[in-house]
C-alpha positions as CSV (number, residue, x, y, z in Angstrom):
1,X,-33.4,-145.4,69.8
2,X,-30.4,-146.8,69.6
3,X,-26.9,-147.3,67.6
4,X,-26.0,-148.9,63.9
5,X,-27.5,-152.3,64.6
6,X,-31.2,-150.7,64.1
7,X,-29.8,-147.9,61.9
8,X,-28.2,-149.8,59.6
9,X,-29.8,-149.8,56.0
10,X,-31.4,-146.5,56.8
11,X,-30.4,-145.1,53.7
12,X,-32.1,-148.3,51.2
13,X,-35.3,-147.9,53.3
14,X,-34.2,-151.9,54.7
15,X,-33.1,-151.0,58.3
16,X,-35.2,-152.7,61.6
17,X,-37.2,-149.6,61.2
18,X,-38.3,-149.7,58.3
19,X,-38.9,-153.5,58.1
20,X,-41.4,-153.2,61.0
21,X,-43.1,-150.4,59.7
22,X,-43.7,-152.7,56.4
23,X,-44.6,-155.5,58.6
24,X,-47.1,-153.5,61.2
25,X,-48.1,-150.7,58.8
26,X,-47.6,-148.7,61.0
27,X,-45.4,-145.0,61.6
28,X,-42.2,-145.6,63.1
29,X,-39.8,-142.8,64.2
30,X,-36.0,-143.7,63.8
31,X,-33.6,-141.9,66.2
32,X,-31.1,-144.2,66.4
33,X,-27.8,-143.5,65.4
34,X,-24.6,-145.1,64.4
35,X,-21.4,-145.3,67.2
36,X,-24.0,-144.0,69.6
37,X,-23.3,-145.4,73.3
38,X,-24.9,-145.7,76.3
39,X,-21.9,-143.6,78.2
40,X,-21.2,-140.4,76.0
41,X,-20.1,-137.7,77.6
42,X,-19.1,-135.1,74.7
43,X,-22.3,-132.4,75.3
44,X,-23.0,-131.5,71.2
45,X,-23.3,-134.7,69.5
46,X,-24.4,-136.3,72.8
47,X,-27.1,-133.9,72.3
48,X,-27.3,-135.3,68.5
49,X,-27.6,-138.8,68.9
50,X,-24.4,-140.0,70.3
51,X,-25.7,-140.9,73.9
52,X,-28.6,-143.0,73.4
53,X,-30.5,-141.4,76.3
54,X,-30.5,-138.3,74.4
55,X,-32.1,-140.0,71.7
56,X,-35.6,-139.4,73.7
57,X,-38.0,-136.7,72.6
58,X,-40.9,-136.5,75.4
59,X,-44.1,-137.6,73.9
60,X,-47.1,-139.6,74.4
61,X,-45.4,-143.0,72.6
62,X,-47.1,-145.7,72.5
63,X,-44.1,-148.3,72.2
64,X,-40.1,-147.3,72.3
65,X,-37.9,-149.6,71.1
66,X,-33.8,-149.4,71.9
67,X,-31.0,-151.5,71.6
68,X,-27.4,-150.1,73.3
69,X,-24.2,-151.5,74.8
70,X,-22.4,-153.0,72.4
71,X,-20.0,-150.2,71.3
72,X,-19.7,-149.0,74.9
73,X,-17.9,-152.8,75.2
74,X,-16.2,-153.2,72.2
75,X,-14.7,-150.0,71.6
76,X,-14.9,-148.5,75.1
77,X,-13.5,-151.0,77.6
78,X,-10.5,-152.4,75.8
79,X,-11.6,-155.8,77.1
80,X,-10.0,-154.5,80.7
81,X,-13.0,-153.1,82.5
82,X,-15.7,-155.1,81.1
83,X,-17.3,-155.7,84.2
84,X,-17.7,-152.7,85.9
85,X,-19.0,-151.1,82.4
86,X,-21.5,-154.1,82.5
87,X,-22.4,-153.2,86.1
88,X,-22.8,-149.5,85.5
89,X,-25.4,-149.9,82.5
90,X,-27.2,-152.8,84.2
91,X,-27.0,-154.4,87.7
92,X,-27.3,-158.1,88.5
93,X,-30.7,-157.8,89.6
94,X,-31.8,-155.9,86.2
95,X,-33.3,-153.3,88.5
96,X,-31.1,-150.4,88.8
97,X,-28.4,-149.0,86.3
98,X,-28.0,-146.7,83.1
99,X,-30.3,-149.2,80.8
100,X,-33.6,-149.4,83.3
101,X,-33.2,-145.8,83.9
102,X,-33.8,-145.3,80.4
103,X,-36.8,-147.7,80.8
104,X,-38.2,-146.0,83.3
105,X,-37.8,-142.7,81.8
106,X,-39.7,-144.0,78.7
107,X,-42.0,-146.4,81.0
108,X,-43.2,-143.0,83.1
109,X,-45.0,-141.4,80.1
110,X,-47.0,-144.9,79.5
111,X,-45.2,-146.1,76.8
112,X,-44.0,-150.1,76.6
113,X,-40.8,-150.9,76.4
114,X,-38.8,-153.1,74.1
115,X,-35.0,-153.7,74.3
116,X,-33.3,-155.3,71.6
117,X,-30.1,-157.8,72.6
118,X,-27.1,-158.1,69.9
119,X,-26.6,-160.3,66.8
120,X,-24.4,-163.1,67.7
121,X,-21.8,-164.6,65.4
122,X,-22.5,-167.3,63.4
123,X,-19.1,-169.2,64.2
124,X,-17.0,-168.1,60.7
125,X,-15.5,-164.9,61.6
126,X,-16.6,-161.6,63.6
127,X,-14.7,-159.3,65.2
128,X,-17.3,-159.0,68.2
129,X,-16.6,-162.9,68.8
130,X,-14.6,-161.9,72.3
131,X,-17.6,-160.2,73.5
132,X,-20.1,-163.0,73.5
133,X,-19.5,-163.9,77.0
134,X,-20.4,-159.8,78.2
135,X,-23.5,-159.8,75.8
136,X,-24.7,-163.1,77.3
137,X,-24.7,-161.4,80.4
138,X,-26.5,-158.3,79.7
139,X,-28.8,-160.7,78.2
140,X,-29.6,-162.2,81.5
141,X,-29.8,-158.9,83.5
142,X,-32.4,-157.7,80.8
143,X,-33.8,-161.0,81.2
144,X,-35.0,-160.1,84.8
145,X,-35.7,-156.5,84.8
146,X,-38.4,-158.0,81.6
147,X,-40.0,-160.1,84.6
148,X,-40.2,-157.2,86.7
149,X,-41.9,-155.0,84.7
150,X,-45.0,-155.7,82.8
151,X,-44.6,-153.2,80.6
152,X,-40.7,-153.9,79.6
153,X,-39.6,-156.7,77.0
154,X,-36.4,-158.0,76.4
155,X,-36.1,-159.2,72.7
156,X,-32.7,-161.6,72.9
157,X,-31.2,-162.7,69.3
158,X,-29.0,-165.1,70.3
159,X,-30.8,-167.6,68.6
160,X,-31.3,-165.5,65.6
161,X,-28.2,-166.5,63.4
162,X,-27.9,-170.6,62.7
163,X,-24.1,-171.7,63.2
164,X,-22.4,-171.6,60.1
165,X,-24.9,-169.2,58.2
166,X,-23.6,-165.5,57.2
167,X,-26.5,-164.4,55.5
168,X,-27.9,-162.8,58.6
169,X,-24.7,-160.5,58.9
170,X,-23.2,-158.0,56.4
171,X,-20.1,-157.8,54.9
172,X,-18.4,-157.0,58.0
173,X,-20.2,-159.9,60.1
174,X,-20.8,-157.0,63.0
175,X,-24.0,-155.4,61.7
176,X,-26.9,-156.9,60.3
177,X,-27.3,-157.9,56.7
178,X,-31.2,-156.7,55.6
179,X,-32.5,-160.3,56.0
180,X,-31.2,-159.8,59.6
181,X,-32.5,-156.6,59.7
182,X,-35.9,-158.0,58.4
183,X,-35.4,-160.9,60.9
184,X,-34.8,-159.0,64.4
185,X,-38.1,-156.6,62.7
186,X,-40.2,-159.8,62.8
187,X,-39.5,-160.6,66.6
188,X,-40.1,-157.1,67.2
189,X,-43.4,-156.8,65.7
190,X,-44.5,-160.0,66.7
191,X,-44.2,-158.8,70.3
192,X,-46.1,-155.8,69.4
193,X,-49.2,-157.8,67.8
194,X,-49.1,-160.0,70.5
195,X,-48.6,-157.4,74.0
196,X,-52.0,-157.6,76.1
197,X,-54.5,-154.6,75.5
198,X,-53.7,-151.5,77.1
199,X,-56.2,-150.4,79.6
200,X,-58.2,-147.7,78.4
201,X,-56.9,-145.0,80.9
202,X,-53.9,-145.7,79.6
203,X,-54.4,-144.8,76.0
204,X,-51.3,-143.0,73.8
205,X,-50.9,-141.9,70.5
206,X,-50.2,-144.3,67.3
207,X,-46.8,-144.7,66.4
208,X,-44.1,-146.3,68.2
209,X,-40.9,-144.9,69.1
């Protein structure tokens, strides 16, 4: 679930989707969708994608993995309300807010939770640069709502991209490029391979989210 940062390649079978279903070899269902926002109010393509929430199908998942936020900032608060967007998906605290509701929605039904932080620029040109000091702080809030829950992680890329290098970006240095597609995959999977057993009453079904 989520918007074009894990949707993009879709189409050349080299988005974050596919790249960790190569990498697990395992089924992964792709809902994410392109523009989509955490605060979409329009009710049909809400209902088709564009609000990230909606995204959710009920189901015994074993994993759901979202990203979310960054168009709700760079297209949504004209760099005047930042805050007070910030605040509404995520409080201080990481525990209350539009992003652990989500969580918790997908954390009721058993599944773990991964959230996936932003690409950062490498240094040469992006038009998100302005936003780094808002994503660092989402980061931080997802920071401690992951040691809160023991079934949440918070995957941050800030140290994905090395200063300098734009092979992690496309051509538009916003979205990923599909070795940075491949890349943020690998940190995902590698928290999946890694993630304690799940108790046997808890046991769910074999694809992730």
């Amino acid at each position: 679930m989520g918007d074009s940062m894990l949707a993009w390649h879709s189409n050349s079978r080299n988005s974050v989707s596919h790249a960790i279903e190569d990498i697990l070899r395992e089924p992964v269902i792709d809902r994410s969708v392109p523009g989509a926002r955490i605060f979409y109010n329009l009710p049909v393509s809400g209902a088709l994608g564009m609000n990230i929430s909606k995204q959710y199908v009920a189901g015994e998942w074993d994993w759901v993995i979202l990203n979310g936020g960054g168009n709700d900032l760079w297209m949504g608060c004209a760099c005047a309300v930042c805050d007070r967007k910030i605040d509404r998906m995520i409080a201080k605290d990481g525990r209350s807010g539009a992003i652990p509701g989500m969580v918790a929605k997908a954390r009721a039904r058993g599944a773990r939770v991964i959230w996936v932080g932003y690409l950062r620029s490498p240094g040469v040109g992006s038009g998100v640069e302005y936003c780094k000091d808002e994503g660092d702080e989402i980061d931080a809030r997802l920071a401690r709502l992951d040691a809160a829950d023991s079934g949440f992680w918070f995957i941050s890329l800030q140290d994905l991209v090395p200063h300098g290098d734009r092979t992690f970006h496309d051509e538009d240095m916003i979205h990923p490029s599909r070795k940075g597609s491949h890349a943020i995959a690998a940190r995902i999977s590698d928290v999946i391979r890694n993630a304690p057993p799940v108790p046997e009453s808890s046991s769910g079904p074999s694809a992730p989210g």
